[in-house]
C-alpha beads as a LAMMPS data file, in Angstrom:
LAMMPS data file: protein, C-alpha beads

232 atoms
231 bonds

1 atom types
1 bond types

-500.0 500.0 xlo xhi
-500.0 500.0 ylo yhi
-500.0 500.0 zlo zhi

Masses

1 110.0

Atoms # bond

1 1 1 368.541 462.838 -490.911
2 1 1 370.581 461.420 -487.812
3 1 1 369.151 457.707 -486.648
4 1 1 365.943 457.571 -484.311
5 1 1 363.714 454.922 -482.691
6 1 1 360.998 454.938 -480.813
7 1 1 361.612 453.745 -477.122
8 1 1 359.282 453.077 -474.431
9 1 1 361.577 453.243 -471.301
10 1 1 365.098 452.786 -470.817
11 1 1 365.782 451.463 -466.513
12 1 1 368.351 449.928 -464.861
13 1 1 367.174 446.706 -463.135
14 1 1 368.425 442.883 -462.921
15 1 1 368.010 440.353 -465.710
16 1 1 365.031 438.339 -464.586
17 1 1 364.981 435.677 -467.738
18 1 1 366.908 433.596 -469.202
19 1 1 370.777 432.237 -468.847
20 1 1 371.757 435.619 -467.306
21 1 1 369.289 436.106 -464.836
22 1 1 370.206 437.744 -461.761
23 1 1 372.968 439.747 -463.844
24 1 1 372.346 443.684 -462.888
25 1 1 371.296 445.190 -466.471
26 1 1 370.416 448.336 -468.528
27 1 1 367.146 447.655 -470.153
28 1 1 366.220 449.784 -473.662
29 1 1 362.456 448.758 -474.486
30 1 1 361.545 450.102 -478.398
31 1 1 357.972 450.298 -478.844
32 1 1 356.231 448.751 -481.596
33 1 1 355.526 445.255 -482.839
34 1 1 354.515 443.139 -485.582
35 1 1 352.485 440.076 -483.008
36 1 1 349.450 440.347 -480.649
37 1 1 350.084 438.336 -478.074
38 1 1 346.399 437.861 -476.001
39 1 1 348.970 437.855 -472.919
40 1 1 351.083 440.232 -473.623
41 1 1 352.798 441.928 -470.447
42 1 1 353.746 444.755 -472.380
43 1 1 350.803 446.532 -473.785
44 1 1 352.355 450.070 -474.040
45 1 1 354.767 448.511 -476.915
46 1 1 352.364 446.620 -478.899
47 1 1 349.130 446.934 -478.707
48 1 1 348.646 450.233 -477.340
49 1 1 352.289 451.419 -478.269
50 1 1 353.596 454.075 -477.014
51 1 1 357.293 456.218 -476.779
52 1 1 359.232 459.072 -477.438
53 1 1 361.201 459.572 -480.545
54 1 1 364.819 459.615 -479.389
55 1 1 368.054 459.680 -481.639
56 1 1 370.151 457.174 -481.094
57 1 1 372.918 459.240 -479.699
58 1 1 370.963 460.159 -477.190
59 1 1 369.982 456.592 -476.249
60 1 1 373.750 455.692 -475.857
61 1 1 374.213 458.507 -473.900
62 1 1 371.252 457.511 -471.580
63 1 1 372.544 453.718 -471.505
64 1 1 375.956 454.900 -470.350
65 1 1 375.288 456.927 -467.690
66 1 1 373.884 453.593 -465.600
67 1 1 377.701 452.802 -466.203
68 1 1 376.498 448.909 -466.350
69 1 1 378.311 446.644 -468.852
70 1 1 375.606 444.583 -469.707
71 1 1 372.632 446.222 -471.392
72 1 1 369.271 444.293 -472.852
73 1 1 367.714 445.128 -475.889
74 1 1 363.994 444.347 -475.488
75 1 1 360.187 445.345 -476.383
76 1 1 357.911 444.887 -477.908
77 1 1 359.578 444.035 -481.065
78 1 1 362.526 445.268 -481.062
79 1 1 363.594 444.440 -484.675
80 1 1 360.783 446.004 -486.257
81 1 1 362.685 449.628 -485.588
82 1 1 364.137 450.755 -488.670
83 1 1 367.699 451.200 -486.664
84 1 1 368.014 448.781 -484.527
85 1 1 371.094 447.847 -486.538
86 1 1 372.776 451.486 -485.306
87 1 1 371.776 450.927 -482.007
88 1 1 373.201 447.124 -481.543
89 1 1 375.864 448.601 -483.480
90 1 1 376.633 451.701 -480.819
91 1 1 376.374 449.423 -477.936
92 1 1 379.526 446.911 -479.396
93 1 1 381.466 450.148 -479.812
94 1 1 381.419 450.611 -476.310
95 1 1 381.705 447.448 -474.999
96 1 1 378.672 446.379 -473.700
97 1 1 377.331 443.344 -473.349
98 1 1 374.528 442.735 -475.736
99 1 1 371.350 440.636 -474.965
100 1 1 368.216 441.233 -477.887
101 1 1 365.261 440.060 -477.281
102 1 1 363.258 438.816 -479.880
103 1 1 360.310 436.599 -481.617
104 1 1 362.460 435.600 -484.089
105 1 1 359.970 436.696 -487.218
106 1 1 362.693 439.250 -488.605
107 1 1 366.120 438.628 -489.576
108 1 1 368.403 441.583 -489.282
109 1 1 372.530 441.192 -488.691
110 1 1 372.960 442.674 -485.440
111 1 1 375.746 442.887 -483.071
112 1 1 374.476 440.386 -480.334
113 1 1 376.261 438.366 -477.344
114 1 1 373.546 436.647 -476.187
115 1 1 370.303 436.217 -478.444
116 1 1 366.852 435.686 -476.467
117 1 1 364.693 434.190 -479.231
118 1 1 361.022 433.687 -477.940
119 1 1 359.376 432.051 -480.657
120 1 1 355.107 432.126 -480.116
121 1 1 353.400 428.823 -479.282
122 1 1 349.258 428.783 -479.958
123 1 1 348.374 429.688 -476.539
124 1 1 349.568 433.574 -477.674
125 1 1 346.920 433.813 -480.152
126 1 1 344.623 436.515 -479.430
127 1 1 341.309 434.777 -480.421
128 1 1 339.217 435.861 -477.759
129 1 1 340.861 439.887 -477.466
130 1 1 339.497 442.937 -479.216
131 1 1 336.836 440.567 -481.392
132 1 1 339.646 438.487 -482.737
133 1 1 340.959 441.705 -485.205
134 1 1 344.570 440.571 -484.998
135 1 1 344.192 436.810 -484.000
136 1 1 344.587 436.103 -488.011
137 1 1 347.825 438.114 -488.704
138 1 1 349.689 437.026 -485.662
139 1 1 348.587 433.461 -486.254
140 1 1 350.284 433.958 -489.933
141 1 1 353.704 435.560 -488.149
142 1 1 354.336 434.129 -485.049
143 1 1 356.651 431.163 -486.347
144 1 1 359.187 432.258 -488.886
145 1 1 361.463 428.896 -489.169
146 1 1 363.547 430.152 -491.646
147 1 1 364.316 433.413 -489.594
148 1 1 364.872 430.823 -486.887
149 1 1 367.282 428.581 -488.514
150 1 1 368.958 431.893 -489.441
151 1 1 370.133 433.507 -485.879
152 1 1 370.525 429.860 -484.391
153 1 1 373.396 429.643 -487.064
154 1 1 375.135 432.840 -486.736
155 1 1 374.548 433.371 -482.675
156 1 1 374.749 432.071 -479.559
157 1 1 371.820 431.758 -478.199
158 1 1 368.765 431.109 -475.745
159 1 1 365.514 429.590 -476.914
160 1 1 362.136 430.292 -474.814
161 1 1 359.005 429.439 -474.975
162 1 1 356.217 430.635 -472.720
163 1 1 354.347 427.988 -471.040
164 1 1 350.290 428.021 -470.145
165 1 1 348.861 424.513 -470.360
166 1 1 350.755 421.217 -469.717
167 1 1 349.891 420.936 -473.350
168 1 1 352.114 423.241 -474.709
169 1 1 354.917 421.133 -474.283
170 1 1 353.661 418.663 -477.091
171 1 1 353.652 422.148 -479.530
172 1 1 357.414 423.002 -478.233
173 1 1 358.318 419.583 -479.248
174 1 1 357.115 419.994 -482.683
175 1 1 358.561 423.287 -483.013
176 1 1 362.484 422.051 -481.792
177 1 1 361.666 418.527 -484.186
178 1 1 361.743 421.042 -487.360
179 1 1 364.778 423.590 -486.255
180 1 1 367.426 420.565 -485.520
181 1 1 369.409 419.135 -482.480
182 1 1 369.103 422.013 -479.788
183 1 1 371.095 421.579 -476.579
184 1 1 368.675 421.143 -473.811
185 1 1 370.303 423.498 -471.509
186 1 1 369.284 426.280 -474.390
187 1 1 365.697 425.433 -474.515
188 1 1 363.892 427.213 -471.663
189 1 1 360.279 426.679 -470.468
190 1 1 358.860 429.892 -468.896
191 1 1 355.574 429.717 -466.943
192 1 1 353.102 432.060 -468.319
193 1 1 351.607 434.773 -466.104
194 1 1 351.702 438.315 -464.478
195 1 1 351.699 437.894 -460.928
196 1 1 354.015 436.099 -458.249
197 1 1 350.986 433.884 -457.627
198 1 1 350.400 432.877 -461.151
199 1 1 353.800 432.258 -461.547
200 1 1 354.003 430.172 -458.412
201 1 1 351.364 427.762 -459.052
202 1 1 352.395 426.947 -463.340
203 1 1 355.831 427.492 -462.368
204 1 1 355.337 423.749 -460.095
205 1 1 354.526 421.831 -462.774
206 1 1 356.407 423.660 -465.407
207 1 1 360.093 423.007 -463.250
208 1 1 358.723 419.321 -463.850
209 1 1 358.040 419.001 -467.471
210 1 1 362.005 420.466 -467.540
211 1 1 363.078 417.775 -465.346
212 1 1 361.192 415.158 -467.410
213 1 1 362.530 416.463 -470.664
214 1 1 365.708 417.896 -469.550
215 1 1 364.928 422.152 -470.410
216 1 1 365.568 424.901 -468.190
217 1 1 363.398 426.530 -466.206
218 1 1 362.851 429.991 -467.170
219 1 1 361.991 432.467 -463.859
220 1 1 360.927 435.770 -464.070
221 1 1 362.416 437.248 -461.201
222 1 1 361.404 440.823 -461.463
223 1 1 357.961 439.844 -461.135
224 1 1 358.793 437.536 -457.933
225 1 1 360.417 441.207 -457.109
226 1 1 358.578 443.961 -457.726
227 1 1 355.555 442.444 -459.636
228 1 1 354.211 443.202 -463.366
229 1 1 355.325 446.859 -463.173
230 1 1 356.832 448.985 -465.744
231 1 1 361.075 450.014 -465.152
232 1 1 362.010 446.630 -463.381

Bonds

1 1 1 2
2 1 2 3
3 1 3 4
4 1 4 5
5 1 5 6
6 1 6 7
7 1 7 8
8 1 8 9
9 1 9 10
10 1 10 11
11 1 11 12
12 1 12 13
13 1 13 14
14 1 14 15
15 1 15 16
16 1 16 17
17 1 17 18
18 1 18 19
19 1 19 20
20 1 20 21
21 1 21 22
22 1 22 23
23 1 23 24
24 1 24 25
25 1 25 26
26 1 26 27
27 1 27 28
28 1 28 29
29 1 29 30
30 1 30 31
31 1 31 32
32 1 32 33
33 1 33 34
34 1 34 35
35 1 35 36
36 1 36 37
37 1 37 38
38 1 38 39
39 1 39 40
40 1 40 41
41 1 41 42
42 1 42 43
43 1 43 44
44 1 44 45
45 1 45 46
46 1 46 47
47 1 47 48
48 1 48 49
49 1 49 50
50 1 50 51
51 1 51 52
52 1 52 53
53 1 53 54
54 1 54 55
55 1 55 56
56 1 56 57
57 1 57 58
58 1 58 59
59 1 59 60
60 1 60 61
61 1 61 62
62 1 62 63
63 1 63 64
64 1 64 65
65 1 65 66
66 1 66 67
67 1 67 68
68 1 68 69
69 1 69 70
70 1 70 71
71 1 71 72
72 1 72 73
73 1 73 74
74 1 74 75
75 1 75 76
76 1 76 77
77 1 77 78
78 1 78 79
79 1 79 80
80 1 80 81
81 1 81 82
82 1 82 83
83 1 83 84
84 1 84 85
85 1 85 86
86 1 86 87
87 1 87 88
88 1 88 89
89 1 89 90
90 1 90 91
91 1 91 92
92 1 92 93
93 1 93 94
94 1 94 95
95 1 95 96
96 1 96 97
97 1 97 98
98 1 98 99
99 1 99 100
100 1 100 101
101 1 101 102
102 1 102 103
103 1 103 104
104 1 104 105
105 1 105 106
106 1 106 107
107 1 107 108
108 1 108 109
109 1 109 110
110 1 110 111
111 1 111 112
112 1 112 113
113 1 113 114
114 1 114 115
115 1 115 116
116 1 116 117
117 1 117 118
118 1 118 119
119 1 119 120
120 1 120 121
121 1 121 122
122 1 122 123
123 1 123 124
124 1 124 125
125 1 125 126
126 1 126 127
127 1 127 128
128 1 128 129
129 1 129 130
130 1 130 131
131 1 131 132
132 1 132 133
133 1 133 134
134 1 134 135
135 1 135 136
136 1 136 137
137 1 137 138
138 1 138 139
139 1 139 140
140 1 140 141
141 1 141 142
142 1 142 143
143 1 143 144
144 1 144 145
145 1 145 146
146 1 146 147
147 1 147 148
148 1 148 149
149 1 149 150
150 1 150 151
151 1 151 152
152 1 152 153
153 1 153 154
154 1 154 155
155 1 155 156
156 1 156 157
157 1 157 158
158 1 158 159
159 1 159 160
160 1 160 161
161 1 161 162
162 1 162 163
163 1 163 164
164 1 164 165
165 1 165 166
166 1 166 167
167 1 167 168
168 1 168 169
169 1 169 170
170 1 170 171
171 1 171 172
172 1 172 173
173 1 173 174
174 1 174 175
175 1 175 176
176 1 176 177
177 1 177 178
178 1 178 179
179 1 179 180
180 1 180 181
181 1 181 182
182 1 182 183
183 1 183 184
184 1 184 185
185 1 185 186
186 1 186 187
187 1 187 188
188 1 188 189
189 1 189 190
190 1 190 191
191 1 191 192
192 1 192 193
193 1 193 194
194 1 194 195
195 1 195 196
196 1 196 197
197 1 197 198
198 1 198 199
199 1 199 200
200 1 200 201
201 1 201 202
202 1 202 203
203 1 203 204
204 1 204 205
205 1 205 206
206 1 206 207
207 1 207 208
208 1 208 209
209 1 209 210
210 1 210 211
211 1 211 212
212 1 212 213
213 1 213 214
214 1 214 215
215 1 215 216
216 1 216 217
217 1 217 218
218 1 218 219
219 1 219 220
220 1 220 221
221 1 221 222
222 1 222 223
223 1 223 224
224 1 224 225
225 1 225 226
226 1 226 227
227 1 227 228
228 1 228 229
229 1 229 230
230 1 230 231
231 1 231 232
């Protein structure tokens, strides 16, 4: 049986997170995931996933044709698919430029240039969504420090952390006290929320806590863009 994974949408947009943003990029979104985030901009990968079964040759082949070097590996989760490895793999092969998102709660050896670990702070907890069903299990998975200490020591990376109360930053603190000394330019504070507007009015006093602590600020420009729509 040839390699397959479930993928939600391949596009070709611009980075909008993170230490590359700005950079044009091919997305590849797999659908599935082990968390329930209650914010969760992504609902067609997690908790109403959804996808086509597509061998991984064909995925390649789909990737390629945008002819763009760099290329994002995204999701939902995207290490939960069973061959992510293949896919990572494919991508070196041809000389892209890898970026995988992740939550950090799996540890798999991929080929990766630039590792987007998103670790979950409290505020994703999905207490009041659906009765509460999944706020238990993602509360058990959403910080894997081991997995963590894992792909900071074998990649280079970006840490983020999504931002919704001034309070969070207290809980990021915590969280960077346990992994080690982490370069502030790596740490990056992204403002929680799905429109420009939302964005906008955290992002003001999230740019501060950065300049108080030394982070980066995290924008998501494809929202300032073209808002919280699917293939951008």
């Amino acid at each position: 049986m040839f390699p397959a994974m479930q993928i939600a949408e391949t596009f070709y947009s611009i980075q909008g997170e993170g230490l590359l943003a700005g950079v044009p990029s091919v997305f590849v979104r797999t659908s599935g995931c082990n968390l329930r985030c209650h914010w969760c901009d992504t609902d067609y990968t997690s908790w109403n996933p959804q996808g086509q079964d597509l061998p991984i040759a064909t995925i390649l082949d789909e990737l390629a044709a945008y002819r763009c070097r760099h290329v994002v590996v995204t999701g939902g989760e995207p290490l939960v698919a069973a061959d992510i490895v293949e896919l990572c793999q494919g991508l070196r092969e041809r000389g892209c430029h890898i970026t995988v998102e992740t939550a950090a709660t799996i540890f798999k050896p991929i080929a990766c240039d630039l590792l987007s670990l998103s670790p979950k702070l409290s505020n994703s907890t999905p207490w009041q969504r659906d009765g509460g069903r999944q706020a238990e299990s993602h509360e058990k998975r959403r910080l894997q420090y081991r997995v963590l200490r894992q792909f900071l020591d074998q990649y280079v990376y970006q840490i983020k952390f999504v931002i919704d109360q001034p309070r969070d930053l207290e809980e990021v603190q915590q969280i960077l006290g346990k992994l080690g000394p982490i370069p502030g330019e790596r740490v990056l504070l992204m403002p929680q929320g799905r429109s420009a507007a939302e964005l906008h009015e955290r992002g003001l006093w999230v740019a501060a806590l950065c300049k108080q602590h030394g982070f980066r600020y995290c924008p998501r420009l494809h929202i300032d863009l073209w808002g919280n729509t699917p293939g951008t």
